[in-house]
Backbone as CSV, one residue per row, in Angstrom:
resi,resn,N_x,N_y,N_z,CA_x,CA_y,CA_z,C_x,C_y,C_z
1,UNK,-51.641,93.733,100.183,-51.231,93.259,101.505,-51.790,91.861,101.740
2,UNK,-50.795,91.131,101.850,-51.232,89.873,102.202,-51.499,89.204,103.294
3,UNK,-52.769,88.876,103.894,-52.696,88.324,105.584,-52.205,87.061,106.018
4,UNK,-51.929,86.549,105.237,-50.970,85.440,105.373,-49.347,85.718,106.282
5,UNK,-48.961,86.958,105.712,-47.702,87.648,105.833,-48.131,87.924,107.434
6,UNK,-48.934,88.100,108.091,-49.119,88.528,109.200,-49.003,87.434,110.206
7,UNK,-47.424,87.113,110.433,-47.622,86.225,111.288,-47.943,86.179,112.398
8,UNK,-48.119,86.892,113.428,-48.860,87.366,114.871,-50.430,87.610,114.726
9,UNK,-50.669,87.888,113.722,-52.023,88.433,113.495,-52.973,87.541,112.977
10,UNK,-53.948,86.950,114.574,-55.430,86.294,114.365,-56.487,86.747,113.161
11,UNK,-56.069,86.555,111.777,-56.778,87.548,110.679,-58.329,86.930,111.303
12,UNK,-58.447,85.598,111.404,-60.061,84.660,111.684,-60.795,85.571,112.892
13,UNK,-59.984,85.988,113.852,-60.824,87.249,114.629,-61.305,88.513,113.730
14,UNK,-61.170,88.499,112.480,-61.887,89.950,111.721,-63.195,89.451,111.199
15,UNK,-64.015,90.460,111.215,-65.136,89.775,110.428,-65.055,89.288,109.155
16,UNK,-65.679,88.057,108.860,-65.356,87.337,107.411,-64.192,86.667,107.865
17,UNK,-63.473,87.023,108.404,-61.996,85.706,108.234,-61.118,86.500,107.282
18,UNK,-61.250,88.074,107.045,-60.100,88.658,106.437,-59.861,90.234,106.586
19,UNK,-59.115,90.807,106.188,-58.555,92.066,106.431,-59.746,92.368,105.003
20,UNK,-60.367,93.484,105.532,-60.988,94.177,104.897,-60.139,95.139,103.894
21,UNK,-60.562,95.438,102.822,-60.276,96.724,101.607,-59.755,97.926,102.741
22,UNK,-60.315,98.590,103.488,-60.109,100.150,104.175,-59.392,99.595,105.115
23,UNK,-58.971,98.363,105.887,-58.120,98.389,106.754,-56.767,98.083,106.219
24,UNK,-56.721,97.369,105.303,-55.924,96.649,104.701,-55.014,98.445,103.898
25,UNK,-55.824,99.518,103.196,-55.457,100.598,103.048,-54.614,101.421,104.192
26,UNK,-55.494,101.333,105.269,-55.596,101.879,106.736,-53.435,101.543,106.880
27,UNK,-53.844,100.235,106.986,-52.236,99.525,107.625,-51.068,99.972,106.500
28,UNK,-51.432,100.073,105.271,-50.479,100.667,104.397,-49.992,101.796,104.335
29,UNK,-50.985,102.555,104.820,-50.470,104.329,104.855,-50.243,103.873,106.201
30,UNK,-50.267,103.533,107.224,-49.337,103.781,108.704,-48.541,103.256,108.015
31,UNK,-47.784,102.052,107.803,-46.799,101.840,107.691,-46.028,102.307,106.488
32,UNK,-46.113,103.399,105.528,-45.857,103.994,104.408,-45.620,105.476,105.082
33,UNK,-46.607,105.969,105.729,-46.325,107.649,106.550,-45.683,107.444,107.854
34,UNK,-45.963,106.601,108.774,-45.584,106.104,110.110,-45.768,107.161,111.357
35,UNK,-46.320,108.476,111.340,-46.994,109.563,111.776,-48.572,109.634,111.415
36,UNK,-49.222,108.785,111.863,-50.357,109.245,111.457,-51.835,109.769,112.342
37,UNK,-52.455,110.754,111.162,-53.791,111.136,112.523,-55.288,110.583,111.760
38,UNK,-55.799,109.579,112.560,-56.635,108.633,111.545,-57.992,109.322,112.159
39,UNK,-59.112,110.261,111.467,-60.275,110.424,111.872,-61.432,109.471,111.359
40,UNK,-62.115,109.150,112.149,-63.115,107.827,112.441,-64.473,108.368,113.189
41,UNK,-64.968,107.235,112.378,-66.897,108.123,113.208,-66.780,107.452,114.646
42,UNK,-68.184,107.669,115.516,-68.331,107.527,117.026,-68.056,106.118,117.034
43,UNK,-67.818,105.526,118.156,-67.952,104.153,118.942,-67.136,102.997,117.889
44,UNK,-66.284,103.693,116.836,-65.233,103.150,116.422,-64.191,102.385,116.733
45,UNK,-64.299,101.021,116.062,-62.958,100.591,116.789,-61.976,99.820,116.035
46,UNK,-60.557,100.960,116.798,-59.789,100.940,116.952,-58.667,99.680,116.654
47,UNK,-58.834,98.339,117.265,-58.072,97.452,117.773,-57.477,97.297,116.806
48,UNK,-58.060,96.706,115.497,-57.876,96.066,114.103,-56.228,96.585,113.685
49,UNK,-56.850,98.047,113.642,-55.779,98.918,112.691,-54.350,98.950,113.560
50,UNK,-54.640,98.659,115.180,-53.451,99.160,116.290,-52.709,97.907,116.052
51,UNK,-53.580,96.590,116.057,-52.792,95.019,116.132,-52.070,94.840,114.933
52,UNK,-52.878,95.351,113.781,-51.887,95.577,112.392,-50.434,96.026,112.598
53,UNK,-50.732,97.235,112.679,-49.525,97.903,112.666,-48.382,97.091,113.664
54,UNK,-48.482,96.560,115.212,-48.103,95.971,116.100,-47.204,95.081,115.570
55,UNK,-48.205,94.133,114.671,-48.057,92.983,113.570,-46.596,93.660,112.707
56,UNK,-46.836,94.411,111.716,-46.094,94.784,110.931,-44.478,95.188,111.512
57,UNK,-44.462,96.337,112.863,-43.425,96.183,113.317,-42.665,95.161,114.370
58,UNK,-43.400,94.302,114.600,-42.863,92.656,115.430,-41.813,92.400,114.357
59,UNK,-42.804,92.185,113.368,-41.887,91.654,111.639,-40.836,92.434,111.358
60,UNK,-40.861,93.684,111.101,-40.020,94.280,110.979,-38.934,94.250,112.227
61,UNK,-38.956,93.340,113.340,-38.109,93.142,114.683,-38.102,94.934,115.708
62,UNK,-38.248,95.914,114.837,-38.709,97.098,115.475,-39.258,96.849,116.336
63,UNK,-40.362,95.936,117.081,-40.948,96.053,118.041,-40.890,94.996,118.662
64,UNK,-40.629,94.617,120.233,-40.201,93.242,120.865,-40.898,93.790,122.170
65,UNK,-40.562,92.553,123.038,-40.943,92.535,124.322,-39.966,93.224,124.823
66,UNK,-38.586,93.915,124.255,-37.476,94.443,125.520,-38.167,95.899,124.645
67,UNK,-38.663,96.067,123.496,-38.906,97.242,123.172,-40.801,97.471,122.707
68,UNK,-41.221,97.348,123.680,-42.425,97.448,123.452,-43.359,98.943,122.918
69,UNK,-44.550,98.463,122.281,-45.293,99.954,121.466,-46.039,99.942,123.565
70,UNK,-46.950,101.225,122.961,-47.955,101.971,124.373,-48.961,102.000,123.234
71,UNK,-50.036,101.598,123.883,-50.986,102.361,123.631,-51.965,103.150,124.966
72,UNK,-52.082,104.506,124.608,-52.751,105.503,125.423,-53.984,105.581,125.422
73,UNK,-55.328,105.167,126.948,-56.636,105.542,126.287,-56.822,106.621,127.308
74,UNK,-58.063,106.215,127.007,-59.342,107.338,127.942,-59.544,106.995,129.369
75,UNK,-59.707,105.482,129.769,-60.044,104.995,130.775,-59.788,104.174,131.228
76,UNK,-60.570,103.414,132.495,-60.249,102.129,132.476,-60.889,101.056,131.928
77,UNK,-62.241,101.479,131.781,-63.305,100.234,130.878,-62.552,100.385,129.708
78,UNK,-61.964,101.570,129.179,-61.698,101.649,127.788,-60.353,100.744,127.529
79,UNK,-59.623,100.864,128.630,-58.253,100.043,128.787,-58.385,98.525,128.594
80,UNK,-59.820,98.525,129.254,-60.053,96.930,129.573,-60.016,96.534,128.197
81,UNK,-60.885,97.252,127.373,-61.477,96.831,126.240,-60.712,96.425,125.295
82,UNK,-59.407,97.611,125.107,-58.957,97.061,124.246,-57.644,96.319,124.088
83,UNK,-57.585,96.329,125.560,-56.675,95.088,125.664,-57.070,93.987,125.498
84,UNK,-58.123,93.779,125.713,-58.718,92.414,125.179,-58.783,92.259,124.282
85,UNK,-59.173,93.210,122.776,-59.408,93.218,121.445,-57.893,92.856,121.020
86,UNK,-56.981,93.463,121.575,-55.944,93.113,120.931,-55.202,91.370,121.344
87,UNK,-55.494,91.141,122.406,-55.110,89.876,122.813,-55.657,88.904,121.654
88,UNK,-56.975,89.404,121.461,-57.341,88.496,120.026,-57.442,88.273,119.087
89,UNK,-56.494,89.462,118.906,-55.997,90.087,117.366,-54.766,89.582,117.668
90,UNK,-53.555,89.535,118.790,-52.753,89.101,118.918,-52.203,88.004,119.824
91,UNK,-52.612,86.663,120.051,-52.286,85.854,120.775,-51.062,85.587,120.875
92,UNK,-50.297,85.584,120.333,-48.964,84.709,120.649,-48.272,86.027,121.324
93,UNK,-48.619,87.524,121.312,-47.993,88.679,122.097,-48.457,88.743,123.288
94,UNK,-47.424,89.580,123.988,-48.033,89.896,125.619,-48.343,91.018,125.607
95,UNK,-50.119,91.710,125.989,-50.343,92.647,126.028,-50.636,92.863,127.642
96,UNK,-49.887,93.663,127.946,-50.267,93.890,129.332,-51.142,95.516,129.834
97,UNK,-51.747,95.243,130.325,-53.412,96.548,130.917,-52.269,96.792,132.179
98,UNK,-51.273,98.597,132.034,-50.926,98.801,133.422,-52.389,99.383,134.034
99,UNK,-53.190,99.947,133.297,-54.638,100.701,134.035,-54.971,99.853,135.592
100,UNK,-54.467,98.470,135.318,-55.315,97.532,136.291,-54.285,96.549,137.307
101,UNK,-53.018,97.523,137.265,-51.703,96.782,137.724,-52.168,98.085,139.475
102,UNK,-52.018,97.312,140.528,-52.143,97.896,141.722,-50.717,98.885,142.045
103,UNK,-50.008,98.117,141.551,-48.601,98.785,141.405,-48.283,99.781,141.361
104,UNK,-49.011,100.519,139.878,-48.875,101.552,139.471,-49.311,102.355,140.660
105,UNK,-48.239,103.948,140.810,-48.577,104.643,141.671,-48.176,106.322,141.202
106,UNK,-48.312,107.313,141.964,-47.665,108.532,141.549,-46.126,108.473,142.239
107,UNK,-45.260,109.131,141.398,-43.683,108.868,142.024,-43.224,107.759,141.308
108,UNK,-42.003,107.405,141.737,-41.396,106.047,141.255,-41.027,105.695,142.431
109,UNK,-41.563,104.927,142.910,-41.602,103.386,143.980,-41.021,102.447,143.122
110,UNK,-40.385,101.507,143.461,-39.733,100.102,143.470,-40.970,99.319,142.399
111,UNK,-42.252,99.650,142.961,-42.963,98.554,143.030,-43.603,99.177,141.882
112,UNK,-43.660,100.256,141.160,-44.122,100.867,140.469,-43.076,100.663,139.261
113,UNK,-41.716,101.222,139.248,-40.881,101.049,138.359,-41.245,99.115,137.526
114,UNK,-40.895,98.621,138.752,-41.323,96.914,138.328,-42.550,96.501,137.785
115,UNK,-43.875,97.515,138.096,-44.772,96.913,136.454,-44.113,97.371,135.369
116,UNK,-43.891,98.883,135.643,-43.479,99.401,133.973,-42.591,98.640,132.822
117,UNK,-41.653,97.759,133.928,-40.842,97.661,133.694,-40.857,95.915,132.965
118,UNK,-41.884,95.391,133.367,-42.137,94.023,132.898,-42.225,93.921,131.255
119,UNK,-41.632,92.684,131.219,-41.568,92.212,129.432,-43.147,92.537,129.242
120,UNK,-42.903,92.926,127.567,-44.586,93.255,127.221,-44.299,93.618,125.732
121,UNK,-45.251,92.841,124.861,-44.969,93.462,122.798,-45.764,95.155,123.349
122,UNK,-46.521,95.499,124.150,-47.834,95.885,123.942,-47.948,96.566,125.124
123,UNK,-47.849,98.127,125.967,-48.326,98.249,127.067,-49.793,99.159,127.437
124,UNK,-50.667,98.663,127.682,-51.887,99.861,127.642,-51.921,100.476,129.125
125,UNK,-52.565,101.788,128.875,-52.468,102.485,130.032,-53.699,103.707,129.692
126,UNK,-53.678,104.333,130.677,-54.806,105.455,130.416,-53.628,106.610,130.774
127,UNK,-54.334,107.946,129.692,-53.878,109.055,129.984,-53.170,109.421,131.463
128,UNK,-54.213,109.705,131.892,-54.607,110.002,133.461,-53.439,109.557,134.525
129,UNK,-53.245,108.096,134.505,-51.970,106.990,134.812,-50.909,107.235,134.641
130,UNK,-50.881,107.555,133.216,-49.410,107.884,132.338,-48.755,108.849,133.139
131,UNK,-49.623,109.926,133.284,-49.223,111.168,133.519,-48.750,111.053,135.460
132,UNK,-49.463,110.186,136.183,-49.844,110.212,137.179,-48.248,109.280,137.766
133,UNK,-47.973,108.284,136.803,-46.304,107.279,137.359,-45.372,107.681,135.946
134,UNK,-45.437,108.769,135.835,-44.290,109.355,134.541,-42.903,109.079,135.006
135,UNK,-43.098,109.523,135.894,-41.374,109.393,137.099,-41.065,107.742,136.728
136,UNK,-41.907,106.698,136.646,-41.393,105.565,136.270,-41.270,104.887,135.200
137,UNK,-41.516,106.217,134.072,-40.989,105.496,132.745,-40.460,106.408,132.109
138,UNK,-39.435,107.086,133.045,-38.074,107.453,132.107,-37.795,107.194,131.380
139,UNK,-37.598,105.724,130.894,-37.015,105.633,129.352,-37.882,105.157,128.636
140,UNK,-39.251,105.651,128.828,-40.567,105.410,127.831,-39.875,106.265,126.382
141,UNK,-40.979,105.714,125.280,-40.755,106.380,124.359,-40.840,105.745,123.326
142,UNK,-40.016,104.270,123.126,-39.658,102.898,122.118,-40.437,103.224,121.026
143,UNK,-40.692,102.118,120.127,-40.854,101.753,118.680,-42.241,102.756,118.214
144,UNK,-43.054,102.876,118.474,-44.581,103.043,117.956,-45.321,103.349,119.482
145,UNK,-46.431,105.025,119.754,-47.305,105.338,120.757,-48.773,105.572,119.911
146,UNK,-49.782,104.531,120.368,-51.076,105.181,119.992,-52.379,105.716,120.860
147,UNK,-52.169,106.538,120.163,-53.232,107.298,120.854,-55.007,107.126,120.878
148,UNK,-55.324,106.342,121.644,-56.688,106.483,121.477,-57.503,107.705,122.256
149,UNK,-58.574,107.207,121.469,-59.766,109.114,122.341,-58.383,109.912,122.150
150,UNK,-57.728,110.289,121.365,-57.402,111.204,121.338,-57.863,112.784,121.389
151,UNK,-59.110,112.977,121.264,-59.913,114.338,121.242,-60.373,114.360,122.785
152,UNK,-59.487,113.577,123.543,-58.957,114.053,125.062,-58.478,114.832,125.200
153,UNK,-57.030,114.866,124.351,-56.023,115.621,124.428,-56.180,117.356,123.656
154,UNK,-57.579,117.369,122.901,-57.340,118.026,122.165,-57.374,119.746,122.781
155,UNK,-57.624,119.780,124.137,-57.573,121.161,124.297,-56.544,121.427,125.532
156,UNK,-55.281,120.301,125.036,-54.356,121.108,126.373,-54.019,120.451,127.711
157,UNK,-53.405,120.881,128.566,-53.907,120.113,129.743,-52.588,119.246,129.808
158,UNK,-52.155,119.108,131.419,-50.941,117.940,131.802,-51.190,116.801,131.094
159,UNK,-52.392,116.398,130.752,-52.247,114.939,130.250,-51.686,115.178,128.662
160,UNK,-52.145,116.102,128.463,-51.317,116.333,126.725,-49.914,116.794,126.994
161,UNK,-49.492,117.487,127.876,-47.996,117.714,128.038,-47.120,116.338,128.333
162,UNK,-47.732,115.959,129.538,-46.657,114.318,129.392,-47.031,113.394,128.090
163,UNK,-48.216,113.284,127.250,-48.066,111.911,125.901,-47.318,113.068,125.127
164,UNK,-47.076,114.406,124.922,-46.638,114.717,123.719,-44.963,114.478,123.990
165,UNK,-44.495,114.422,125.095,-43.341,114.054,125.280,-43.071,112.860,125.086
166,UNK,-43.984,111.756,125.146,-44.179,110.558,124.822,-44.185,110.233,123.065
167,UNK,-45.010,111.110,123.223,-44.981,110.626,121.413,-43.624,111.538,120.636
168,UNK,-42.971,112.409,121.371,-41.947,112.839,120.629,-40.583,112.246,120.868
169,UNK,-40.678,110.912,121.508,-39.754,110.163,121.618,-39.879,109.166,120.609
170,UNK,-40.843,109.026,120.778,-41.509,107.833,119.939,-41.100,107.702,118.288
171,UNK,-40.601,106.254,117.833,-40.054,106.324,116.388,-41.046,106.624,115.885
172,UNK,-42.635,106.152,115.940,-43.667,105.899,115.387,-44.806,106.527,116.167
173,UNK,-45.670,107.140,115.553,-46.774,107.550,116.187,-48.178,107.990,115.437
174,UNK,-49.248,107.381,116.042,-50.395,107.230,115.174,-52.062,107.713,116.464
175,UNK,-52.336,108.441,116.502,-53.379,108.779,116.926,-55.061,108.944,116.448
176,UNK,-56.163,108.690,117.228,-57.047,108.215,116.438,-58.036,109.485,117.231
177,UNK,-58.938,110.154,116.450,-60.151,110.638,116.827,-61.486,110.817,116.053
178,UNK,-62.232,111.248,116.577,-63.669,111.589,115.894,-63.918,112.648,115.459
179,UNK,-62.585,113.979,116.170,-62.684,115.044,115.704,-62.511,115.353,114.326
180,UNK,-63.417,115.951,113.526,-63.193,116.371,112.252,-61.652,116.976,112.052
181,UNK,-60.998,116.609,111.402,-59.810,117.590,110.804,-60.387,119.079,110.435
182,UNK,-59.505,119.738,111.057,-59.794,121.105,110.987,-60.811,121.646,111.139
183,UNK,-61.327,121.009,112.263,-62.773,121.974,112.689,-62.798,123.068,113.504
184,UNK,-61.634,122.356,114.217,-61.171,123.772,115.471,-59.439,123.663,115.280
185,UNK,-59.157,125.586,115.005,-57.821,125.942,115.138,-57.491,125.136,116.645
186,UNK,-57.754,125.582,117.598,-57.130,125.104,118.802,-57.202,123.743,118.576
187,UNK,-58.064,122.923,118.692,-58.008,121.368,118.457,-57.079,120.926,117.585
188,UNK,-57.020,121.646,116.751,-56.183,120.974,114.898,-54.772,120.894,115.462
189,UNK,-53.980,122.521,116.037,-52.904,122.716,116.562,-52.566,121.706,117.823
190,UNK,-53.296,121.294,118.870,-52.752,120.770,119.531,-52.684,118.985,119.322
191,UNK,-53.646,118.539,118.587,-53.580,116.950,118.074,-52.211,117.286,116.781
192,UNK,-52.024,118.172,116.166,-51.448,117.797,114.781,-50.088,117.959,115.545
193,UNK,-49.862,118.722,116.649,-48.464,118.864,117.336,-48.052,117.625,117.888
194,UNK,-48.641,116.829,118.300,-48.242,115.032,118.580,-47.538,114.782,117.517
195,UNK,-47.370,115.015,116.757,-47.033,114.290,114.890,-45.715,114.606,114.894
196,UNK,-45.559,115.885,115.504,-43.947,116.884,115.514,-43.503,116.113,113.999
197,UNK,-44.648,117.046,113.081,-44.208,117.847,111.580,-43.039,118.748,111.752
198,UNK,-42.263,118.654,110.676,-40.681,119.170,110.600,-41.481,120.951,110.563
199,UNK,-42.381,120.983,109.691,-43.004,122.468,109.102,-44.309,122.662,109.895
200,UNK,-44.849,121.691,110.526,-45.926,122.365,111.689,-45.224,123.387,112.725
201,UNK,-45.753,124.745,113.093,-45.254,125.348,114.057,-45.374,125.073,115.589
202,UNK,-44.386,125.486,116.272,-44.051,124.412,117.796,-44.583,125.361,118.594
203,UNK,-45.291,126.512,118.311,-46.024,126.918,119.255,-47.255,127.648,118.861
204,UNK,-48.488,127.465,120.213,-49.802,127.971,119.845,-49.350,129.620,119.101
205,UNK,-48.757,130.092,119.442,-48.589,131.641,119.143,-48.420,131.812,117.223
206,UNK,-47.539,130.779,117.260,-46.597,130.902,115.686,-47.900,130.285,114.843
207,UNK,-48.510,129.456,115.611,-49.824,128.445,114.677,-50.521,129.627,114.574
208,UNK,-51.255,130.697,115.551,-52.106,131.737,115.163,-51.426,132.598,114.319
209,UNK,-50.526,133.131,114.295,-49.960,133.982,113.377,-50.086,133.520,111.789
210,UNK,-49.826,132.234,111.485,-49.227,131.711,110.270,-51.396,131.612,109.796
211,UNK,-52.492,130.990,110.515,-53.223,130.478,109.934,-54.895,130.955,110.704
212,UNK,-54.486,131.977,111.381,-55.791,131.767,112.826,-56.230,133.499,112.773
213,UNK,-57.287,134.069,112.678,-57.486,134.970,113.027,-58.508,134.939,114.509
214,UNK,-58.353,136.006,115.140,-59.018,135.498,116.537,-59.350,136.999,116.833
215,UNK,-60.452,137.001,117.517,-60.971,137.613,118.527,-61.502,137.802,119.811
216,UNK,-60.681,139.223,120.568,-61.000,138.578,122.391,-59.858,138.231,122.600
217,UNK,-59.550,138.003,124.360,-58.471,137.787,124.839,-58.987,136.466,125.729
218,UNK,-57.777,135.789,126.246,-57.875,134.453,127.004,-59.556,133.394,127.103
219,UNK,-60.302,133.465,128.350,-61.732,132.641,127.453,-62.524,132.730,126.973
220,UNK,-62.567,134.446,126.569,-63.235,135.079,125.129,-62.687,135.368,124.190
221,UNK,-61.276,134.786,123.678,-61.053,134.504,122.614,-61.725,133.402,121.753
222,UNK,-61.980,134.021,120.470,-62.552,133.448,119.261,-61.713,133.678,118.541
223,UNK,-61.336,132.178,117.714,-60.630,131.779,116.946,-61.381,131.301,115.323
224,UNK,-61.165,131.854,114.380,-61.857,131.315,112.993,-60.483,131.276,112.072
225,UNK,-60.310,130.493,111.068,-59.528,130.438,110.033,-58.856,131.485,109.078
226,UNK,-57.638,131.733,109.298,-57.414,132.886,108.077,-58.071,132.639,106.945
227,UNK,-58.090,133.131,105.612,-58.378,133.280,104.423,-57.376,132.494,103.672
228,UNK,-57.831,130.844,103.051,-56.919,130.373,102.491,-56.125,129.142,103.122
229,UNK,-56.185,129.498,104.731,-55.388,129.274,105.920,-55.755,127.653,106.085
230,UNK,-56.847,127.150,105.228,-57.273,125.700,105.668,-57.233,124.727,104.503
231,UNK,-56.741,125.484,103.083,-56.134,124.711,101.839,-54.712,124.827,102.847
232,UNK,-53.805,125.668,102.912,-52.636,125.401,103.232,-52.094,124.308,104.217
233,UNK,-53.022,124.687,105.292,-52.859,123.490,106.555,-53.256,121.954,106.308
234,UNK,-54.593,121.871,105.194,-54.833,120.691,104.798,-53.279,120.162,104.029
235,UNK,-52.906,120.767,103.310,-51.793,120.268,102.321,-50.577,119.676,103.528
236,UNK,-50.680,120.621,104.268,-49.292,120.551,104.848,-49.363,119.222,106.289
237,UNK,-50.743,118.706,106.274,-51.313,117.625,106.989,-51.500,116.430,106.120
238,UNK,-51.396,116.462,104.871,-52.475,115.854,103.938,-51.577,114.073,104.358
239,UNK,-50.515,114.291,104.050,-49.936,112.680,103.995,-50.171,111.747,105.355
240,UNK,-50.351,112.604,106.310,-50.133,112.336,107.817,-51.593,111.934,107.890
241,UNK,-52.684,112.350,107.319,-54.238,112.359,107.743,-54.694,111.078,106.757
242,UNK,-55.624,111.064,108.078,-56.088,109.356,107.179,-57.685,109.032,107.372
243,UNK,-58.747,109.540,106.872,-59.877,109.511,107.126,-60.417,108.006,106.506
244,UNK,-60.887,107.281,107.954,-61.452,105.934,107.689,-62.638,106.171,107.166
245,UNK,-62.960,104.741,105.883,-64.069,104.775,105.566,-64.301,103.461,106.133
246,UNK,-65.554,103.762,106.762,-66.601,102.652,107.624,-67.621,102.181,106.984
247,UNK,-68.072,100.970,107.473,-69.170,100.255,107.745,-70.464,101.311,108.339
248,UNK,-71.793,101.190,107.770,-72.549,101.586,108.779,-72.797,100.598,110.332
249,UNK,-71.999,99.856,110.575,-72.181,99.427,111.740,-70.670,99.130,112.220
250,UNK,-70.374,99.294,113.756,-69.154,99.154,114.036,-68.626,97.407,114.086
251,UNK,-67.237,97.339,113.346,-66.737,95.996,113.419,-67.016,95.324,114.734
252,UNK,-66.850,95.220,116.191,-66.791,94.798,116.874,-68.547,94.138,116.734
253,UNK,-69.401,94.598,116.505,-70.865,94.620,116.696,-71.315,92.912,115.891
């Protein structure tokens, strides 16, 4: 991969002045699988691998200002953050923070539809938001949704019901957490269901049957792995999963 080829992409904002070996990997399998679930240690970041990819589909014309990517966080400091990271990973794009647009509201108001609705390569937003002015992005969905803090989403909950509708519109979709792959049946099933695998099963019920033995009913159910049940699920995850190898210190630092 050549960073030259990256014409949107500030490579001199990476440390050293280049795309590192594991990111430079990182951006090849997204753009080679284009579903992906990338696990990463704590206080990880993110920006590098999101502006890549951003990068790659601008080029590919897949992604424009009339068809802009989302990216989904946790918060609003978190919104702040990495909208900024990406502004300097991507200058010549418009990344716009709705987290911090007054606009945004619950319902679709006028005035609400009209942030969503503004030119943007790039729109960040928090879960919480998303879920909160859904009514005003009906025709959300476009080129590429990433998911940050994704091990938000991982146990359920309205905010995972409106992004998974989000990301199942979505041509492209790439989510990032800290959660170990396959540490928890419930966790595994509800992050690996963002991906909407042709052969992942579409419901919690069919996922326990096929791979989950459990004990107890509703919040004393205990859930542990069938026998076997976590070679199979690894395989049937394997292309989609992308475990970063890091730095002992985080890039931004």
């Amino acid at each position: 991969m050549n960073p030259h080829d990256f014409k949107y992409f500030d490579v001199e904002q990476l440390p050293g002045g280049q795309l590192t070996p594991e990111l430079a990997s990182e951006l090849a399998h997204m753009r080679y699988v284009g579903r992906t679930w990338t696990t990463h240690g704590p206080w990880s970041d993110n920006a590098a691998a999101i502006a890549g990819r951003v990068t790659q589909l601008a080029l590919d014309e897949t992604l424009s200002r009339s068809r802009p990517g989302m990216v989904l966080t946790g918060g609003r400091e978190e919104s702040e953050a990495i909208t900024a990271r990406l502004q300097s990973y991507l200058p010549e794009l418009v990344i716009r923070n709705l987290t911090v647009d007054d606009r945004l509201s619950p319902g679709r108001s006028k005035a609400c539809r009209d942030a969503v609705t503004e030119e943007a390569a790039v729109r960040v937003i928090t879960y919480r938001m998303f879920r909160e002015a859904r009514q005003s992005f009906w025709g959300a969905g476009g080129p590429v949704v990433f998911l940050e803090q994704a091990d938000r989403l991982a146990d359920g909950g309205q905010d995972y019901e409106f992004t998974k509708q989000l990301a199942h519109k979505a041509g492209s979709v790439h989510l990032f957490t800290t959660v170990g792959l396959l540490n928890n049946p419930g966790a595994t099933f509800h992050l690996g269901s963002l991906l909407r695998l042709p052969h992942f099963p579409r419901s919690l019920q069919r996922f326990k049957t096929a791979y989950v033995k459990s004990i107890g009913h509703g919040l004393n159910e205990v859930m542990a792995w069938r026998h076997s049940a976590m070679s199979e699920l690894a395989e049937l995850l394997d292309l989609h999963h992308h475990e970063r190898a890091e730095r002992d210190v985080p890039l931004n630092d």
